[in-house]
C-alpha positions as a Markdown table, in Angstrom:
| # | Residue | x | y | z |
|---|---|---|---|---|
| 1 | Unk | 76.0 | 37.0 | -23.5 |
| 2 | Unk | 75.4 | 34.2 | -25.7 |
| 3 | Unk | 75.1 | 31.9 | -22.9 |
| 4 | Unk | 72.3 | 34.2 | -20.9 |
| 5 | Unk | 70.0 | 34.2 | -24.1 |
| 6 | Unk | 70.8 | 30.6 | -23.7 |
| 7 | Unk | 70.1 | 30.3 | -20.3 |
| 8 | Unk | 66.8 | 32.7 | -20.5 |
| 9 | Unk | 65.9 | 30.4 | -23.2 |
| 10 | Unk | 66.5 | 27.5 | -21.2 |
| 11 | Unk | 64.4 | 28.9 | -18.3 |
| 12 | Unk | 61.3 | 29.9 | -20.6 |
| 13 | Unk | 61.2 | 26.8 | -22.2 |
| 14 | Unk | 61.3 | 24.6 | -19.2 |
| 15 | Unk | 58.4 | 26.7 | -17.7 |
| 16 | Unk | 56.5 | 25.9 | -20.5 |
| 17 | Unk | 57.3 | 22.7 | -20.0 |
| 18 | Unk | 56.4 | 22.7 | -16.3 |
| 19 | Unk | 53.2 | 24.4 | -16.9 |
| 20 | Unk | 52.1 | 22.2 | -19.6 |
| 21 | Unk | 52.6 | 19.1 | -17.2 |
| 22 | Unk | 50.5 | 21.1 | -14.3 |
| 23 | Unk | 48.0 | 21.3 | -17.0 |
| 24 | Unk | 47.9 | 18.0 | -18.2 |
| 25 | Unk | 48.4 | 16.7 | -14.4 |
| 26 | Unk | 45.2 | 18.9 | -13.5 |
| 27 | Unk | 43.6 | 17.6 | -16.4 |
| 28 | Unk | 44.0 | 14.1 | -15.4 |
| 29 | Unk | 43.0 | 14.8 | -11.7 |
| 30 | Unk | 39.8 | 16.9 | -13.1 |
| 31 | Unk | 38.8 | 14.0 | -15.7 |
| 32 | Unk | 38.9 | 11.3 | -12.8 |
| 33 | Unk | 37.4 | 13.9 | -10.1 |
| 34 | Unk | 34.5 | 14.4 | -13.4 |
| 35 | Unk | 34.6 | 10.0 | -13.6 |
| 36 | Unk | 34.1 | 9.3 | -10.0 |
| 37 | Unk | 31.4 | 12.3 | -9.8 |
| 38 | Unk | 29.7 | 10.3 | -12.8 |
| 39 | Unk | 30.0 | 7.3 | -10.3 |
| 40 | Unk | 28.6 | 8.3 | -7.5 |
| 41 | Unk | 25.2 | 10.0 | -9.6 |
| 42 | Unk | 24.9 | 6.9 | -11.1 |
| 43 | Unk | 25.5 | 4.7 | -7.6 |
| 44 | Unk | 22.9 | 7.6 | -5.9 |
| 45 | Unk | 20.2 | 7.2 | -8.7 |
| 46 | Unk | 20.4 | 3.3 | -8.5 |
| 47 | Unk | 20.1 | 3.6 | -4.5 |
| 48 | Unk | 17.5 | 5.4 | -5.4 |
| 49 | Unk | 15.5 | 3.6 | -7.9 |
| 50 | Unk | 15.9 | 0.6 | -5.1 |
| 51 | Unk | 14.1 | 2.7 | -2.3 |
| 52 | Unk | 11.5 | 3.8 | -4.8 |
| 53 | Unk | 11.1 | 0.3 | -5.4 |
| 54 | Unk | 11.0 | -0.8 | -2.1 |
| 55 | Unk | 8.4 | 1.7 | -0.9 |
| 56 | Unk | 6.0 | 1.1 | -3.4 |
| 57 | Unk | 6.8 | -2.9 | -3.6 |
| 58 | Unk | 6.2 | -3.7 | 0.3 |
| 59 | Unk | 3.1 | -2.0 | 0.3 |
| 60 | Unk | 1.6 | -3.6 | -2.6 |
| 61 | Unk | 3.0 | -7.5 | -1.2 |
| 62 | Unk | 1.6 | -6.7 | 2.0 |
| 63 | Unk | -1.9 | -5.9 | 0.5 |
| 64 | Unk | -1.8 | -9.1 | -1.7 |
| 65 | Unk | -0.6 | -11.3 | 1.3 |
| 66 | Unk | -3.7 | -9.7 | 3.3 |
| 67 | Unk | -6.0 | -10.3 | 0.1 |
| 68 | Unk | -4.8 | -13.9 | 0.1 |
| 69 | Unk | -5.6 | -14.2 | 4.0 |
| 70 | Unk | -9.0 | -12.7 | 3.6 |
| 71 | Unk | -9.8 | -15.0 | 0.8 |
| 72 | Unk | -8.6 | -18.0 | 3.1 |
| 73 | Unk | -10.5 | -17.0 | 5.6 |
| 74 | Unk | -13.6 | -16.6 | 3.8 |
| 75 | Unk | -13.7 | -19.6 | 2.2 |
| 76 | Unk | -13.0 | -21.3 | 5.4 |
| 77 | Unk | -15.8 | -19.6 | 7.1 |
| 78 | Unk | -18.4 | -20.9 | 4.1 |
| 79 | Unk | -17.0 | -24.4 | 4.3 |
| 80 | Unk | -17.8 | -24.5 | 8.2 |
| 81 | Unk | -20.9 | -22.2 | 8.8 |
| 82 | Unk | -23.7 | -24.8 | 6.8 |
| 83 | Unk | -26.6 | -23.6 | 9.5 |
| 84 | Unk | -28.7 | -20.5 | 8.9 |
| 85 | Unk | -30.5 | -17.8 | 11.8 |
| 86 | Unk | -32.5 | -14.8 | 11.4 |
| 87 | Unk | -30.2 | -12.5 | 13.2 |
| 88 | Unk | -30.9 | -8.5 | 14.7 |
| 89 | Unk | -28.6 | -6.0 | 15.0 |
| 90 | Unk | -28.4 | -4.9 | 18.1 |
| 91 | Unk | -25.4 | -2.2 | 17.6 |
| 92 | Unk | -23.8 | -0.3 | 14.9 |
| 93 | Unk | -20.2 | 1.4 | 15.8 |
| 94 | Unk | -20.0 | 4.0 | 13.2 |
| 95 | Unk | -16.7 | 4.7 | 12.1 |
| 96 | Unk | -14.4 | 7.0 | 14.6 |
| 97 | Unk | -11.1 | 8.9 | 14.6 |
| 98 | Unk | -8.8 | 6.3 | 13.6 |
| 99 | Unk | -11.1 | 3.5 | 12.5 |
| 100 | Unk | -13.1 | 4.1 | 9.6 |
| 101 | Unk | -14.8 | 0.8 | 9.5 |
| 102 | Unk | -18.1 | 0.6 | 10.3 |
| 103 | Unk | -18.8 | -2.4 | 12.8 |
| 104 | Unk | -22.6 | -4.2 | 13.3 |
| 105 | Unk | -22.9 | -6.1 | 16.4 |
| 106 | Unk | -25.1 | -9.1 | 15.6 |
| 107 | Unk | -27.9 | -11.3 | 18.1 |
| 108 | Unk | -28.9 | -14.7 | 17.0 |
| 109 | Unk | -30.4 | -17.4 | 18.8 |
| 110 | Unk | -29.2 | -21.1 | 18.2 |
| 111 | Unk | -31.5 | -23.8 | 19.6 |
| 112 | Unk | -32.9 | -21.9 | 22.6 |
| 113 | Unk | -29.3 | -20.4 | 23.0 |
| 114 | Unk | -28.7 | -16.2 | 22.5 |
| 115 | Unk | -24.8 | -15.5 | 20.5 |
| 116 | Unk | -23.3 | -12.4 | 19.0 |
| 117 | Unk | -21.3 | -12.0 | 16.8 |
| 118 | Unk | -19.5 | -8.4 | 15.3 |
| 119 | Unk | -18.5 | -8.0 | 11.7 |
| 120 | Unk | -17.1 | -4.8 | 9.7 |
| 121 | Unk | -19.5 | -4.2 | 7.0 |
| 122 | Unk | -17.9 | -4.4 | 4.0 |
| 123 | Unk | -19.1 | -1.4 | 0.9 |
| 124 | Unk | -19.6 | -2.0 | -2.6 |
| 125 | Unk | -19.6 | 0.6 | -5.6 |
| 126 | Unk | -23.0 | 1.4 | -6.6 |
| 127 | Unk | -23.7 | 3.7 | -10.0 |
| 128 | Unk | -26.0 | 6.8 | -9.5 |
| 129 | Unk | -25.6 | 8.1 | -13.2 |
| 130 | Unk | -24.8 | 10.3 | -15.0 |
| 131 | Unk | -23.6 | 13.3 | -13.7 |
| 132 | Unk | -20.7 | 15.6 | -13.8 |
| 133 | Unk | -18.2 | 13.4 | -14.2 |
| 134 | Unk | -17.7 | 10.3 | -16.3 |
| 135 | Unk | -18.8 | 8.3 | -13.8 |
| 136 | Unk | -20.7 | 9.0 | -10.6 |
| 137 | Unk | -20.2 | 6.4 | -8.7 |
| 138 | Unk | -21.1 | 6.2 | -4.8 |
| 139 | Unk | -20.0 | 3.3 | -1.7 |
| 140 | Unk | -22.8 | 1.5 | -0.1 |
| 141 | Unk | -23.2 | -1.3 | 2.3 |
| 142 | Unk | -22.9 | -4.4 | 0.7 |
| 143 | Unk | -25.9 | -5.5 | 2.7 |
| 144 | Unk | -28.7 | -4.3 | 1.0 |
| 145 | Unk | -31.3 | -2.6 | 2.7 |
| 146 | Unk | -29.1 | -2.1 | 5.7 |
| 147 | Unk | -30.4 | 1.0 | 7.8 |
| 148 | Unk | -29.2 | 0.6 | 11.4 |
| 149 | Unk | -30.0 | -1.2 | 14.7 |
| 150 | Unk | -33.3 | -2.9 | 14.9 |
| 151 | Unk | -32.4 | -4.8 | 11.1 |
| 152 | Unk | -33.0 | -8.6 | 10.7 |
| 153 | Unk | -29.8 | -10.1 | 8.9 |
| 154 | Unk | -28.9 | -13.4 | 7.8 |
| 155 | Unk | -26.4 | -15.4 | 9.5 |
| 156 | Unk | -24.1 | -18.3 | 8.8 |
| 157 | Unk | -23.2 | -20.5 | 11.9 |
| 158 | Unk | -21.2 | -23.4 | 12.2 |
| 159 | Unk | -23.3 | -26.3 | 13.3 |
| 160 | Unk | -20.8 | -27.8 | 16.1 |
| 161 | Unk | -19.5 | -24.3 | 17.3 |
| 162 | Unk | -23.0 | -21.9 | 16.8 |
| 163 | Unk | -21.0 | -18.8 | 18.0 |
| 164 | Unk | -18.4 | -19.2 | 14.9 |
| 165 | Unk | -21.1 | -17.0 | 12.3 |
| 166 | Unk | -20.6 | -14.6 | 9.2 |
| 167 | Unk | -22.8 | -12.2 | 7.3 |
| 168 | Unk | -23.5 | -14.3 | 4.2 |
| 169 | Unk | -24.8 | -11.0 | 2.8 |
| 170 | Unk | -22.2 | -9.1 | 3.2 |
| 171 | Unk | -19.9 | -9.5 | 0.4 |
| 172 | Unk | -18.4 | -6.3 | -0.6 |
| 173 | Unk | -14.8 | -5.6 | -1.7 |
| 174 | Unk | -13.9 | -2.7 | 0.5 |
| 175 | Unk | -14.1 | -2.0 | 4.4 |
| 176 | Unk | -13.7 | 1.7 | 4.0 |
């Protein structure tokens, strides 16, 4: 008998044995299962900080770059166009379904010779006062005293090439 109490002995012990291994084997397993979850949030939330990035940085360099190009453009237009001409607008798209912008079709006559020219007029903040809010601010055309078809506007021409004009007067920041 001595040897079964041995033996049962035996038995119990090394199942303690053998579940304190599957224990500390599962524990193992669950600590790097817990590591590579860690991993993976952290791999997930830098993806995600690069999209975020992304999304708000391409829109933003693309806006600059287009700044940059209008500038350009601008300048190059007042360097070329020396010449001045009473000019009448003879159109005004008003801004449609897809195309805010409002665009003023231009006549002006160069030496006996009739061009037209079409420009988006540009807006400008103006300050009404006081009012409700902090600030009441509304957007008007950045060519004062514009009213519709039939105005006289001033317009820069290039002296050599009389059909490449601007709006000198129209100078606002925004087209919409």
């Amino acid at each position: 008998m001595g040897g079964r109490g041995a033996c049962g002995g035996d038995a119990a012990h090394r199942d303690r044995i053998y579940g304190e291994r599957l224990l500390y084997a599962l524990s193992l397993v669950f600590a790097r299962l817990h590591l590579a979850l860690e991993v993976f949030v952290d791999i997930a939330f830098l993806i995600f900080i690069a999209v975020a990035a992304a999304a708000a940085g391409i829109p933003t360099a693309i806006t600059l770059w287009g700044g940059r190009d209008r500038r350009r453009r601008a300048e190059s237009m007042e360097r070329q166009c020396t010449a001045e001409a009473l000019g009448t607008v003879t159109r005004v798209d008003a801004p449609a379904h897809g195309d805010p912008a409002t665009r003023v079709h231009v006549a002006y006559e160069v030496d006996g010779a009739r061009y037209e020219m079409v420009e988006v007029l540009k807006l400008k903040a103006r300050d009404v006062g006081a009012g409700s809010y902090l600030f009441n601010i509304q957007k008007v055309y950045a060519v004062d005293g514009f009213t519709g078809t039939g105005d006289e506007l001033r317009v820069r021409y290039a002296p050599g090439n009389p059909a490449l004009a601007y709006l000198p007067d129209n100078d606002g920041m925004m087209d919409r």
